[in-house]
C-alpha positions, 0 to 999 in steps of 0.5 A: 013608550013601547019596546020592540023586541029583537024579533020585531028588528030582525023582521024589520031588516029581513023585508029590507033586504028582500025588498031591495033584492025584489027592486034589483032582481026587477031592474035585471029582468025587466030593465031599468025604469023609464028614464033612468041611466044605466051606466056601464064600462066599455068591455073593449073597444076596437084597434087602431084600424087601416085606412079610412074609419067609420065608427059606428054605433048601435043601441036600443032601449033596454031589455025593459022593451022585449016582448012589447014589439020592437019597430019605432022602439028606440032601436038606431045604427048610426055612423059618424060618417055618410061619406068616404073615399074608394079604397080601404074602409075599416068599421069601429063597432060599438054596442051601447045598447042591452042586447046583441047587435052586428053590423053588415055591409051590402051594396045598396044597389041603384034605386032601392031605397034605404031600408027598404030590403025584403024581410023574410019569417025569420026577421032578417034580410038576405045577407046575399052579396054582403062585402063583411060583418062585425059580429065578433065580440071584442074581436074581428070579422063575423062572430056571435053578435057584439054584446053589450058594452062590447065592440067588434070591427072590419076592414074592407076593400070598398069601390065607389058606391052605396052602401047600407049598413045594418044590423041583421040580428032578427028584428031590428033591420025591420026596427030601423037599425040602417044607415047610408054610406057613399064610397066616392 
């Protein structure tokens, strides 16, 4: 029978430890593996807000996808809702992805289709004629972008229309974080 020494065991637990910190350090750099689930608590959500709501969500597929291009990645803004009446219109804004999202209104004007606005260098399209933004973390209006697990929301005043909803955080309006809204 053989004897292992305290020097032996304590060596055995060192590479434990430094292999468990290796396995954890590489889930925050990289993200989590291919269809694990990551689950965290909301940072905030939004208020009671007036008039008509339109909950909105936006995730993506993890930090594990940085670096290895974005379009058709899992990237999605979707609302609960296609459709609503004229007059006040507030955005409940959810970021339940792993990197900063935000949410534009800007009219959708008649005949340009649904993601289909021009893209400059930078990875955005033109905010120009934008009615509002939620971009605040945990917080209302126009801010910094929504972290993750974090909410942000906006109340507008909405004529009858079309509306796309975006997020305009560079890349992700060409990765196809749009949606559609009808005010009647």
């Amino acid at each position: 029978m053989t004897t292992r020494g305290p020097s032996t065991v304590l060596i055995a637990a060192l590479a434990a430890v430094l292999m468990t910190a290796a396995s954890l350090l590489a889930v925050a750099l990289l993200g989590p593996p291919p269809g694990a689930v990551m689950e965290r608590a909301p940072a905030c959500a939004a208020p009671s807000l007036p008039g008509t709501t339109v909950r909105v969500t936006e995730t993506d597929m993890g930090a594990g996808m940085r670096g290895r291009g974005m379009r058709g990645r899992g990237m999605r803004l979707a609302a609960d809702r296609t459709s609503v009446p004229r007059g006040q219109v507030s955005f409940a804004v959810t970021n339940l992805g792993s990197v900063p999202h935000e949410l534009l209104v800007l009219p959708l004007p008649e005949g340009q289709a649904l993601g289909a606005r021009a893209v400059g260098a930078d990875g955005t399209a033109s905010e120009a004629g934008s009615l509002g933004e939620a971009s605040a973390s945990c917080g209302a209006g126009k801010g910094e972008g929504i972290a993750p697990g974090a909410a942000s929301w906006v109340t507008l005043d909405l004529p009858a229309g079309h509306y796309e909803l975006l997020c305009n955080v560079p890349g992700h309006y060409l990765a196809g974080m749009y949606a559609e809204l009808t005010v009647t």
